[in-house]
N, C-alpha and C positions, 0 to 999 in steps of 0.2 A: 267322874261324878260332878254335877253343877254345885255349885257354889252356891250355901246358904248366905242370904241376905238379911239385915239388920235394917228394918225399916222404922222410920219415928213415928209414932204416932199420937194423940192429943194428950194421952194420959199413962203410957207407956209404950215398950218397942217392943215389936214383933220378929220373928224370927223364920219367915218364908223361904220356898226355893223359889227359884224366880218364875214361874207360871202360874205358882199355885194362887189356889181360890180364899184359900185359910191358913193362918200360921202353924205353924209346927209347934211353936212355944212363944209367952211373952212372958217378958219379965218390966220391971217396974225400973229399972235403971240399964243403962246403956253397957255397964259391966257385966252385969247378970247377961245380959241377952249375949256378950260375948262368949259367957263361959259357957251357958246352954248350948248355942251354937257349935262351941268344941265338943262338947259331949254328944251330941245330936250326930257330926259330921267329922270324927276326929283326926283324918287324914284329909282331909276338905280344907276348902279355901272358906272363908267366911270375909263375909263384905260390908261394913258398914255404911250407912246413908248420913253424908256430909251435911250438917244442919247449918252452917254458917259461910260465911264467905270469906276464904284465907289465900294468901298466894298461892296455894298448891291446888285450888278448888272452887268450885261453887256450888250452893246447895245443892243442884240437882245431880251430883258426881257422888261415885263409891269409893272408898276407901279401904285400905287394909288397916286395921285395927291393932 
């Protein structure tokens, strides 16, 4: 199964598979969109979208959550 994604968006995050045209769900905080995503996709990999720039990353990188 692909891998639900956690994308940032202006006023809250979305919760897409990676092709799709529409989210699945959004939630207003970055946690929410995590737990959505586990309930959406429960044996699924969930991928968050790296907002910042850290040694391990740059914004435009996924993350496991």
């Amino acid at each position: 199964m692909l891998p639900l994604r956690i994308k940032v968006r202006q006023v809250n995050y979305a919760v897409r598979h990676p092709d799709s045209q529409r989210a699945s769900a959004t939630a207003t905080t970055q946690r929410e969109a995590i737990e959505r995503a586990g309930e959406l996709n429960p044996s699924g990999l969930v991928l968050v979208e790296r907002v910042r720039t850290t040694s391990a990353g740059k914004p435009d990188k996924w993350r496991k959550p």
